[in-house]
C-alpha positions as CSV (number, residue, x, y, z in Angstrom):
1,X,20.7,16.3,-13.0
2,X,18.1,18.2,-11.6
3,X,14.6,17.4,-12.1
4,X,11.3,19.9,-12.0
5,X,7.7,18.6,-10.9
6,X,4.6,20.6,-12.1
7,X,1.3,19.7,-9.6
8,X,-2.3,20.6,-9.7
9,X,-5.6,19.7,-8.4
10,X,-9.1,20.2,-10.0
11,X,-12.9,17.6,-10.0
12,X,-13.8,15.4,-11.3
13,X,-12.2,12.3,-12.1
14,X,-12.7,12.1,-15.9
15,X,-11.6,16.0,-16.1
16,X,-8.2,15.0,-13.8
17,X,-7.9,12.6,-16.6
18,X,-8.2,14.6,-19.6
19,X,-5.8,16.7,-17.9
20,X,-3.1,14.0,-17.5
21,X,-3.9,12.6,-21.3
22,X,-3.1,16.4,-22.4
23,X,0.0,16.8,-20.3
24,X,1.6,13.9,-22.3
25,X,1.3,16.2,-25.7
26,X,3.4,18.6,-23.9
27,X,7.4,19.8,-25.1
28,X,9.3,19.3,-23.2
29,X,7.3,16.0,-22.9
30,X,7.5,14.8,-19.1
31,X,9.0,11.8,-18.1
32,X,6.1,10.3,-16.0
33,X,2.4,11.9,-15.2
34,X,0.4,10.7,-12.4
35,X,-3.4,11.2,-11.7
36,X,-4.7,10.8,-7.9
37,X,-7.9,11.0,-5.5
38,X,-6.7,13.0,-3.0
39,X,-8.1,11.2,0.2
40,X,-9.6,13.8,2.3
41,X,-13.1,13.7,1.7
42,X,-13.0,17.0,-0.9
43,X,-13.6,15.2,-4.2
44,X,-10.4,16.6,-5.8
45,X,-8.3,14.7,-8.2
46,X,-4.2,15.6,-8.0
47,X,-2.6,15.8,-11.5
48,X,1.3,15.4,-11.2
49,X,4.2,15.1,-13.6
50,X,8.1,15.3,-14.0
51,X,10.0,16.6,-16.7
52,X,13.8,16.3,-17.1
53,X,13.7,20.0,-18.5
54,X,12.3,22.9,-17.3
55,X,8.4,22.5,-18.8
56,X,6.6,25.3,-20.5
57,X,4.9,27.6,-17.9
58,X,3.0,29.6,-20.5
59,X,1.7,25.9,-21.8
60,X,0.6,24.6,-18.7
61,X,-1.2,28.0,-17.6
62,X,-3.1,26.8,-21.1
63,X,-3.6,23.6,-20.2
64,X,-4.9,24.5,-16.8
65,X,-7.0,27.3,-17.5
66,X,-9.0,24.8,-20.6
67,X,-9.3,21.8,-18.0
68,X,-10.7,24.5,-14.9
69,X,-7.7,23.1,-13.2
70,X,-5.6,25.8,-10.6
71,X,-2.7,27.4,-12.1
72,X,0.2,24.5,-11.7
73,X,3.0,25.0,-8.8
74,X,6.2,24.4,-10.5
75,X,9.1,23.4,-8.5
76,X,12.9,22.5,-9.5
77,X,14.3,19.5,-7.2
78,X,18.1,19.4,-6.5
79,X,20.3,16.3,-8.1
80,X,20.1,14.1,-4.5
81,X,21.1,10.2,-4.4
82,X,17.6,9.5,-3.1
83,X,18.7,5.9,-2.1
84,X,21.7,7.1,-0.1
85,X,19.6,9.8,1.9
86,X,17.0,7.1,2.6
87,X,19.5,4.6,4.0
88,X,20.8,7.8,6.2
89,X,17.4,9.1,7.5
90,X,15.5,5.5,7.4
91,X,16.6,3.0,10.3
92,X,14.5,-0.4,11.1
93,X,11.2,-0.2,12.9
94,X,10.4,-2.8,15.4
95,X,6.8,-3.8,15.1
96,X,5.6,-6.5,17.3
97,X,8.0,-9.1,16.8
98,X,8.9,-8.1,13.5
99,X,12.1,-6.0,12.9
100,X,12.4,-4.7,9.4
101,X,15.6,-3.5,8.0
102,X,18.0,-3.0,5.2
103,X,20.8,-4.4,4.3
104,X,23.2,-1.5,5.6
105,X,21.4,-2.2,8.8
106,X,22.1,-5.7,8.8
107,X,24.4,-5.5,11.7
108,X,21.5,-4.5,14.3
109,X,19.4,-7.2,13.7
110,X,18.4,-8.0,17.8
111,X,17.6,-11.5,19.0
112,X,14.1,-12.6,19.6
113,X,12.8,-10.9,16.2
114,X,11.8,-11.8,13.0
115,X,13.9,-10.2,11.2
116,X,12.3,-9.2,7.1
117,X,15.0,-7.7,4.6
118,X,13.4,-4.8,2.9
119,X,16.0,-2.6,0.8
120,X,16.0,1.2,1.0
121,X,15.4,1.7,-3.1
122,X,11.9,0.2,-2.5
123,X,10.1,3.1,-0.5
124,X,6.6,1.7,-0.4
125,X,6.1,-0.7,2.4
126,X,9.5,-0.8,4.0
127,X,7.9,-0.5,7.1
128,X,8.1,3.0,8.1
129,X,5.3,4.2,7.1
130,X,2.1,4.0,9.6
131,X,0.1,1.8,7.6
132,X,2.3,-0.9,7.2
133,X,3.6,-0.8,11.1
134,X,-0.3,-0.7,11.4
135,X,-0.6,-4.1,9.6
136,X,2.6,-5.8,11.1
137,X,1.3,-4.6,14.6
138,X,-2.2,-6.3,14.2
139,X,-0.4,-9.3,12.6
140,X,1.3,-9.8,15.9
141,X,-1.8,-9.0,17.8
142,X,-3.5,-11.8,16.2
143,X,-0.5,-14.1,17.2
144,X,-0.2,-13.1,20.7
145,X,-3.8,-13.9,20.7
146,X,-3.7,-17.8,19.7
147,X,-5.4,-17.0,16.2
148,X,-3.5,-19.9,13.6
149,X,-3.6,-19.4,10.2
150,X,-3.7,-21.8,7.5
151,X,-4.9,-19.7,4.1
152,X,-3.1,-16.6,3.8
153,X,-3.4,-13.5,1.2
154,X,-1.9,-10.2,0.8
155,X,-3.9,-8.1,-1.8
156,X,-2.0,-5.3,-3.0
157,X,1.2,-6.2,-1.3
158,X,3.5,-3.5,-2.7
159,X,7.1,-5.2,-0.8
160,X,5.2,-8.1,0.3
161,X,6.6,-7.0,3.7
162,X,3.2,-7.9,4.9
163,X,3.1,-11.4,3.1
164,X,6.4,-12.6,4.6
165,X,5.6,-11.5,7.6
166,X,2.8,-14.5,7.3
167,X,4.7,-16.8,6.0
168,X,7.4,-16.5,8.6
169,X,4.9,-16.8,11.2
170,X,2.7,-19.8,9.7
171,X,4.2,-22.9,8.0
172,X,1.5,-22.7,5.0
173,X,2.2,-20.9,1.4
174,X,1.0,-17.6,1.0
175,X,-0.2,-15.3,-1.5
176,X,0.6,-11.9,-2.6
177,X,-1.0,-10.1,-5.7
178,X,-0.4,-6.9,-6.5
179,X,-2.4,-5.0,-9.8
180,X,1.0,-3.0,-10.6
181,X,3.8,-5.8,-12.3
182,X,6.4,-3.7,-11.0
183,X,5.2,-4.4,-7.7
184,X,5.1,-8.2,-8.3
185,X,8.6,-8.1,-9.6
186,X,9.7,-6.1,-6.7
187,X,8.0,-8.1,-4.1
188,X,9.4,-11.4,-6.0
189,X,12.9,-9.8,-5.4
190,X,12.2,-9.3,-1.7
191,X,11.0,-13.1,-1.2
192,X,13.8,-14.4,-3.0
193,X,16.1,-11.7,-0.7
194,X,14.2,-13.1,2.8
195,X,14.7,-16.7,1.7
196,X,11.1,-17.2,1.6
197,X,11.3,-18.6,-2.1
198,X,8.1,-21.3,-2.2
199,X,6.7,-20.0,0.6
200,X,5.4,-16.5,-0.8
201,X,3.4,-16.9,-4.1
202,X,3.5,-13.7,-6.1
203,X,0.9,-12.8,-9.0
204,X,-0.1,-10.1,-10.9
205,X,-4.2,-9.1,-9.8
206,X,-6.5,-6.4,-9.2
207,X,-8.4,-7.1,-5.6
208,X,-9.4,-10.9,-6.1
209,X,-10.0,-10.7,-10.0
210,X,-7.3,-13.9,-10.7
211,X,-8.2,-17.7,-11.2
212,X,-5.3,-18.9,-8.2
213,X,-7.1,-16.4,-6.0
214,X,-10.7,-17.6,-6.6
215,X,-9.0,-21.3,-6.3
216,X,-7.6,-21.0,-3.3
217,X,-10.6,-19.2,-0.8
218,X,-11.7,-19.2,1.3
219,X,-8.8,-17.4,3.2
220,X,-8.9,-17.4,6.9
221,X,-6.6,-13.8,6.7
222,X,-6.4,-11.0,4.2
223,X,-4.3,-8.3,4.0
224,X,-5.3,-5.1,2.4
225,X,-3.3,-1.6,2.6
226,X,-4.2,0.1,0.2
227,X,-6.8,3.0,0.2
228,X,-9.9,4.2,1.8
229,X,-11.9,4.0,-1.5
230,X,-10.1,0.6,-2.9
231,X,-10.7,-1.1,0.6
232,X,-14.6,0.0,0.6
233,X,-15.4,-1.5,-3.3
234,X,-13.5,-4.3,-2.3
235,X,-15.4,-4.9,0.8
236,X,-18.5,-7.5,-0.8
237,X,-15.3,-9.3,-2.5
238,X,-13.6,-9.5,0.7
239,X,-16.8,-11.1,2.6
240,X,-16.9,-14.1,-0.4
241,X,-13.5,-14.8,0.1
242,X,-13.3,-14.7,3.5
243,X,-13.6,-18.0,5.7
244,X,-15.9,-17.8,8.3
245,X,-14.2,-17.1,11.6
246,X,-11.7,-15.4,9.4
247,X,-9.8,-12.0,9.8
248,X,-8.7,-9.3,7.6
249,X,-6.0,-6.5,8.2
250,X,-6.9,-2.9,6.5
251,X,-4.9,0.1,6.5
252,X,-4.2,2.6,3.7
253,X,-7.3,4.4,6.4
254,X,-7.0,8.4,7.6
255,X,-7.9,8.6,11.0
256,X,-11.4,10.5,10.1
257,X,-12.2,7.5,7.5
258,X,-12.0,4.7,9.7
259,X,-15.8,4.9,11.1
260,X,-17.0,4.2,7.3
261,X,-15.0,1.5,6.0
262,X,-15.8,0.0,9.5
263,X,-19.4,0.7,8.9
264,X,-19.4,-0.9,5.4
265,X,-17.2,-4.3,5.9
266,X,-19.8,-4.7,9.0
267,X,-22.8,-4.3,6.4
268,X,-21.1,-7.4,4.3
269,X,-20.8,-9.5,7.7
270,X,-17.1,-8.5,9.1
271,X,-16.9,-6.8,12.3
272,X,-14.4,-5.1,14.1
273,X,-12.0,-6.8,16.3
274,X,-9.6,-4.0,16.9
275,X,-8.3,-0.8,15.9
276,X,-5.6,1.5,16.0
277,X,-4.3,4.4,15.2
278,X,-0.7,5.7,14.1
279,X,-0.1,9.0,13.4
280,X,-2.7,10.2,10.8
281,X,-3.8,6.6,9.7
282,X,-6.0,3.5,11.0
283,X,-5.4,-0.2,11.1
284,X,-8.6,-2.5,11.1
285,X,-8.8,-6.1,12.2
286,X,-11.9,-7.2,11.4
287,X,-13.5,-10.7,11.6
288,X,-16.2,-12.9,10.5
289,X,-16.4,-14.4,13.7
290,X,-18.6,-12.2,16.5
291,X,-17.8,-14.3,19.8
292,X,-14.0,-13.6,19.0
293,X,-12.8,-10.7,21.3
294,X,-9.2,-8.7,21.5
């Protein structure tokens, strides 16, 4: 069944929103509507949404022109089995010592890896994208470098790629919290799929806002890929859960944004230990501790 996509962009955030409430009225109703910072610096908002039937053009030219939104670019998507062209064009990365694959891969798993089972279906944090080869990279940075660590967290773990990745390295139970349930549920599956059951803690949380996670700091690693924005308002959080001499890994990070979220995590006490850069995005490593060097 084909499937049509209607996308726009327009400022500020509350307008975007209205936008998105209105599209939800429409009929043909869509199916899902999404509204999104677009992360380069311009202030615009994204307003997406899918419908199962061809949507009205005359009513979204309404609803665009009464929000000061541009005109919407309608597209119509072909019927594609979106898991079976993902298991064709996606084949496991190698990062570090970490080889991620999926199950149809199963068969290349080299020796001398640490291997982490992440299924096709689950697009977000598979381990092809540069952020999360970012994060598994600097995880094995830290290793190579002698850094042990006992108190580990994931926030915003999507797969929990990033999560197992810890607990397959370190003998301690970790945490991964994720604000989106569907997230949790997913990454639950993925544990439970790696064998990791009892050693990856999953729960529902936005940044450190949960009483486990408050419990359990100071953490002597954080994970947190997510976004540029996220990742700066999270920063003060980050330095009271932080141990000292402790590290955190940050990605979701454009090239051209890494200078101020390094600027503002040094402002609440955590420096940089190391950076780099994959295609269009940044990893940090970052660390309470200023004598520790790369």
């Amino acid at each position: 069944m084909p499937t049509w996509t209607a996308f726009t962009t327009l400022s500020p955030k509350t307008a975007a929103e209205a936008l998105g409430d209105a599209l939800e009225a429409l009929d043909p109703a869509p199916y899902g509507v999404g509204v999104f910072e677009i992360e380069d610096g311009s202030g615009l908002w994204e307003v997406g949404s899918y419908f199962l039937e061809a949507p009205d053009d005359v009513a979204l030219a309404l609803l665009a022109a009464a929000h000061g939104a541009k005109p919407f670019v309608v597209s119509e998507l072909p019927e594609t089995d979106w898991v079976a062209k993902v298991r064709r064009e996606l084949v496991p990365v190698h990062a570090g010592r970490f080889y991620v694959y999926g199950s149809h891969d199963a068969e290349t798993i080299p020796d001398g890896v640490e291997p982490l089972l992440i299924e096709a279906a689950m697009a977000f944090g598979t381990g092809h994208h540069g952020t999360t080869q970012g994060c598994l990279r600097a995880l094995d940075r830290l290793i190579e470098a002698g850094v042990v660590c006992h108190n580990v967290v994931d926030i915003g773990c999507g797969t929990a790629v990033l999560a197992m990745a810890a607990a397959r390295t370190w003998p301690k139970t970790v945490l991964a919290s994720d604000m989106d349930q569907i997230a949790v549920d997913v990454a639950e599956a993925n544990v439970a799929a790696n064998g990791l059951d009892g050693r990856v803690h999953c729960l529902q949380a936005a940044g450190f806002d949960a009483k486990l996670l408050h419990d359990s700091a100071p953490f002597d690693l954080v994970f947190a890929n997510i976004l540029k924005q996220p990742l700066i308002d999270l920063a003060p959080d980050m330095a009271a859960h932080l141990a000292d001499s402790g590290f955190v890994i940050l990605s979701g990070i454009l090239n051209e944004q890494a200078d101020e979220v390094v600027s503002v995590y040094a402002q609440n006490g955590i420096n940089l230990w190391h950076r780099e850069e994959i295609g269009e995005w940044t990893t940090l490593t970052l660390t309470t501790n200023t004598t520790e060097t790369p």
